[in-house]
C-alpha positions as CSV (number, residue, x, y, z in Angstrom):
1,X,75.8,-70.2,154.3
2,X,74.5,-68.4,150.9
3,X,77.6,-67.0,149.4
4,X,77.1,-65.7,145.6
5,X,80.3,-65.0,143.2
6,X,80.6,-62.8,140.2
7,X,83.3,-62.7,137.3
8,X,83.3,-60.4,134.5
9,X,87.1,-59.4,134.0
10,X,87.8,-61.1,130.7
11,X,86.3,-62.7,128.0
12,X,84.4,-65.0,130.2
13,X,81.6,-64.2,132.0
14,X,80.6,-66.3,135.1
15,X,78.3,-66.1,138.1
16,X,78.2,-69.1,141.0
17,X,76.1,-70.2,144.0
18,X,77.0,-71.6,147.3
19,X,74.1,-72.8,149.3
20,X,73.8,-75.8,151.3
21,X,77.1,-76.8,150.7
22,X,76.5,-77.1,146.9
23,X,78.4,-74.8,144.6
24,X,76.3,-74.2,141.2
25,X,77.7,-72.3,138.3
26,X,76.7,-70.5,135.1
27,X,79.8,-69.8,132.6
28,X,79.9,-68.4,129.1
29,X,82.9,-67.3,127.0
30,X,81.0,-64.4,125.7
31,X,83.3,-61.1,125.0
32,X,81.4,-58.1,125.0
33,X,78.3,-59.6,126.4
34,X,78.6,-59.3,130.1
35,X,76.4,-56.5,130.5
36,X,73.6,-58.2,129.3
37,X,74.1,-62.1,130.7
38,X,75.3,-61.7,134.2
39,X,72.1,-60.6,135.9
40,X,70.1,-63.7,133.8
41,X,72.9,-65.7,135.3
42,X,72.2,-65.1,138.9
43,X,68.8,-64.6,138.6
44,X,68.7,-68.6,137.2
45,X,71.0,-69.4,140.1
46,X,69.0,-67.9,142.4
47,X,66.1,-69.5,141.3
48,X,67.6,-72.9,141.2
49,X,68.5,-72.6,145.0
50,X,65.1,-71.0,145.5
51,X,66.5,-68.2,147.5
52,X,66.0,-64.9,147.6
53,X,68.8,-61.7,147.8
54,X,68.1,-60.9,151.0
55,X,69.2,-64.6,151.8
56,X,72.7,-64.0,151.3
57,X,75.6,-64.0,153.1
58,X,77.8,-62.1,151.0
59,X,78.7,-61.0,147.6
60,X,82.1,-62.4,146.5
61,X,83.5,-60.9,142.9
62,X,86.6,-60.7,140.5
63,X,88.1,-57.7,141.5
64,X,90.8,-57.9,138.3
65,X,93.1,-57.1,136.7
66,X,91.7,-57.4,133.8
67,X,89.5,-56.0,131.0
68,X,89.0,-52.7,132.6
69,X,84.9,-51.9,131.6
70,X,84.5,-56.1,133.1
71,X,86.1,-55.2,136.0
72,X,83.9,-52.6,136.6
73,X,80.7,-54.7,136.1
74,X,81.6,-57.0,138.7
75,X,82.9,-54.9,141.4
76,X,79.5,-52.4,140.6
77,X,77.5,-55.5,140.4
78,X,78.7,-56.7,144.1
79,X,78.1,-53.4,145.4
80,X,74.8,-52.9,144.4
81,X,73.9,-56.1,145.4
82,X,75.4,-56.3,148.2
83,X,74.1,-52.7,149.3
84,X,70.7,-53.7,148.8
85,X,70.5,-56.7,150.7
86,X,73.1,-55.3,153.3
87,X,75.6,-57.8,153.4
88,X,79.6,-57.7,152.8
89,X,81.7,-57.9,149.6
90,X,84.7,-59.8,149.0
91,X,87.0,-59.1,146.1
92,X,89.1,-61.6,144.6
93,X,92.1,-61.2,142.0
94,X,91.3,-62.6,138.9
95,X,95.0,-64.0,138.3
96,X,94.4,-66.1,141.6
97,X,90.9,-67.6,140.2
98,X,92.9,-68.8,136.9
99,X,95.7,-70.4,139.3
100,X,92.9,-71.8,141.5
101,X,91.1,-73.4,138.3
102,X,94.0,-75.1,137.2
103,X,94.7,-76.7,140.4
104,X,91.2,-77.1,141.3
105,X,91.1,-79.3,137.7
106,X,94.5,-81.0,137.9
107,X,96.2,-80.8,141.5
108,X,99.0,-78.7,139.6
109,X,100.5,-76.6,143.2
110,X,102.4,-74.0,141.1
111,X,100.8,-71.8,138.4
112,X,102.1,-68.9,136.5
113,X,98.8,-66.9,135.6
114,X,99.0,-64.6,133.0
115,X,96.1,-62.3,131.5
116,X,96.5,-60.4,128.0
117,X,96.8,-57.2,129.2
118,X,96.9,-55.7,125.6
119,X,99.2,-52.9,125.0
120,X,102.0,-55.7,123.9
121,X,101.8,-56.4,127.9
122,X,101.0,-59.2,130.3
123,X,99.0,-59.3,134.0
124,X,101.2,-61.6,135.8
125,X,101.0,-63.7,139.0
126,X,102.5,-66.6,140.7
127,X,100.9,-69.0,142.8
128,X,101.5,-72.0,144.7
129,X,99.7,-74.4,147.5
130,X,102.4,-74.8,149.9
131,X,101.6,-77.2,152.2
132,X,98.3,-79.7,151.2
133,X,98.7,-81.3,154.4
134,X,97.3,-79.2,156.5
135,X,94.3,-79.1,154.4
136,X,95.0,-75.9,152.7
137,X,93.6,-75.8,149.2
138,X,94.0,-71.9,148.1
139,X,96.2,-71.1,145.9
140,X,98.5,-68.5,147.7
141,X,100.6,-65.3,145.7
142,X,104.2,-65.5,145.1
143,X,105.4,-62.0,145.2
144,X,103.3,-59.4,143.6
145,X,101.0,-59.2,141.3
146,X,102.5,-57.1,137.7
147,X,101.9,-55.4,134.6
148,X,105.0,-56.2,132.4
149,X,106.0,-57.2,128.9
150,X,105.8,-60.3,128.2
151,X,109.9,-60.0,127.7
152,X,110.2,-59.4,131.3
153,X,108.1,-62.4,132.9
154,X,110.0,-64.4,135.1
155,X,109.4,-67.5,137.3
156,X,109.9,-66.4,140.9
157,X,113.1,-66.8,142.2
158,X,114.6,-70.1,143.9
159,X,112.2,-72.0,142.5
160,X,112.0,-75.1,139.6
161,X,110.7,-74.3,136.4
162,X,110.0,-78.2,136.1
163,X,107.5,-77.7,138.9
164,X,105.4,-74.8,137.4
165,X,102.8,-74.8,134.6
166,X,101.6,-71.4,132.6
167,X,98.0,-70.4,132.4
168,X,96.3,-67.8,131.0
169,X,95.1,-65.8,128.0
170,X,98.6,-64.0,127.9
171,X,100.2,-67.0,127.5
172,X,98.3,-67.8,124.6
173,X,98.3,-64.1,122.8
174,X,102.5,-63.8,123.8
175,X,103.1,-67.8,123.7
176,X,106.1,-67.1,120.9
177,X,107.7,-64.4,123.5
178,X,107.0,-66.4,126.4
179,X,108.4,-69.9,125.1
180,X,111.7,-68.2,124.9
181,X,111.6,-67.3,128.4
182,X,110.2,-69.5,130.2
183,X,108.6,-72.4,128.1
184,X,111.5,-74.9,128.5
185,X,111.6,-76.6,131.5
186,X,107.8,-76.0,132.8
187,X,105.9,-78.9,133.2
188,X,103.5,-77.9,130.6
189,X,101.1,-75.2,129.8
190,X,97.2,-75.1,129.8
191,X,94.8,-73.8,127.2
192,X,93.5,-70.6,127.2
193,X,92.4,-70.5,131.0
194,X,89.9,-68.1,132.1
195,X,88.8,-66.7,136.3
196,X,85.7,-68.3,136.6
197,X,83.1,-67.5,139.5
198,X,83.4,-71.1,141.1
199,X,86.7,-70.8,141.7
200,X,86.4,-66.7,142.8
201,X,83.8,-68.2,145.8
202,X,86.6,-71.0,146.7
203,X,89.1,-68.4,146.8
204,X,86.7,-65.5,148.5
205,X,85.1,-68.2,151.1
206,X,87.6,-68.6,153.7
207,X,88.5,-64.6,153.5
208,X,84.7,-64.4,154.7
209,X,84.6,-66.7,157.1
210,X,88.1,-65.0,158.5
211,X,86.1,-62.0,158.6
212,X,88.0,-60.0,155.7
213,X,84.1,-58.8,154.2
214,X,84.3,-55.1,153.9
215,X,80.7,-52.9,153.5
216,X,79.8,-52.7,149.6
217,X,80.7,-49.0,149.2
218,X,84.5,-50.1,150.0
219,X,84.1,-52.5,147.1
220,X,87.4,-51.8,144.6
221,X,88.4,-53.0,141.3
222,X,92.6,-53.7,141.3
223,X,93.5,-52.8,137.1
224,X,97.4,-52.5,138.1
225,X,97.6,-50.3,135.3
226,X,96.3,-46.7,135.6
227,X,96.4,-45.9,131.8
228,X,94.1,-47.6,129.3
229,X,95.6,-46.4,126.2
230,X,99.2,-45.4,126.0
231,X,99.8,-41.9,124.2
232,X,101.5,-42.0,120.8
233,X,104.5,-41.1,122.2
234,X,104.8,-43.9,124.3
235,X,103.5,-46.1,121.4
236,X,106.4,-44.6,119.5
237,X,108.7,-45.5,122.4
238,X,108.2,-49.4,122.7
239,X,108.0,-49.9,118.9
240,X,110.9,-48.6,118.9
């Protein structure tokens, strides 16, 4: 199986390999510079595995939320890929890629992700592995995915806050916000976590192999939020 994986949706920029039962990677915390290094990512990958497009499988990508122009490199990326060599896409949310990262690197089972979603507001998710007996090592959404102020971020309900740690960029950028909240109590909190492409492939893998692919052109990004700039108005309003 010859899966590759894409992730452009924040201020990292990562591509990854699976062939042969080997996953290789190519990270860079490079904002603004996605555009030009993700194709000289996969192309080294590629290389590396000495395989050719029309070798893969599928295309696996970050599907967001996130920054809204990397979100649409990835998901445009995977389609035109994926088009070309006529294989499926699957999209991934970014917020689960941070949650799988962190458990991935320190068996933590609960993660609060949370992505600056500028604006004064937060992309939130919570995630858990809830049984690793049975072999299960995806981290699986609790609830729904948000948008929210960081004043509004909760832990989800009937749960332990000893038992969770926070991750993400919005942790960091709202961390005075968020300690009030929720800070006291977690088992701890990373530093700043970013979705990177290994982890979108471990998350994106068993939805191929379930047969959740979809043809390229239904390829979609998820931003959560429909409007990239508030009006002054509604600047007006929250400042207030």
């Amino acid at each position: 199986m010859n899966l590759l994986s894409v992730d452009t949706s924040t201020e990292a920029c990562s591509a990854a390999l699976l062939s042969g039962g080997d996953i290789i990677e190519r990270y860079e915390v490079a904002p603004q510079q996605h555009a030009k290094l993700v194709l000289p990512m996969i192309d080294r990958l590629m290389s590396e595995a000495e395989l050719v497009p029309a070798q893969l499988d599928a295309v696996i990508f970050g599907r967001g939320p996130g920054s809204f122009t990397g979100v649409r490199i990835a998901t445009a990326l995977a389609q035109g890929i994926a088009m070309s060599v006529d294989c499926p896409v699957v999209g991934v949310s970014s917020l689960t890629a941070i949650a799988q990262g962190i458990y991935r690197t320190t068996q933590q089972r609960h993660c609060l992700a949370l992505i600056d979603a500028r604006m004064n507001q937060v992309y939130k998710g919570a995630y858990t592995v809830a049984d690793e007996s049975t072999g299960e090592s995806v981290m699986q959404l609790v609830g729904e995915e948000a948008v929210l102020d960081p004043q509004q971020v909760r832990l989800p309900t009937g749960t332990t806050a000893a038992h969770w740690i926070a991750a993400g960029s919005g942790f960091q950028a709202y961390h005075d916000v968020l300690s009030d909240l929720i800070e006291e109590g977690l088992s701890g909190h990373a530093e700043t976590v970013y979705p990177s492409a290994r982890d979108i492939l471990l998350i994106g893998k068993p939805d191929f192999e379930s047969g959740l692919g979809v043809d390229a052109a239904l390829a979609k990004p998820v931003y959560l939020r429909d409007n990239v700039a508030l009006t002054e108005a509604q600047r007006n309003a929250r400042n207030a």
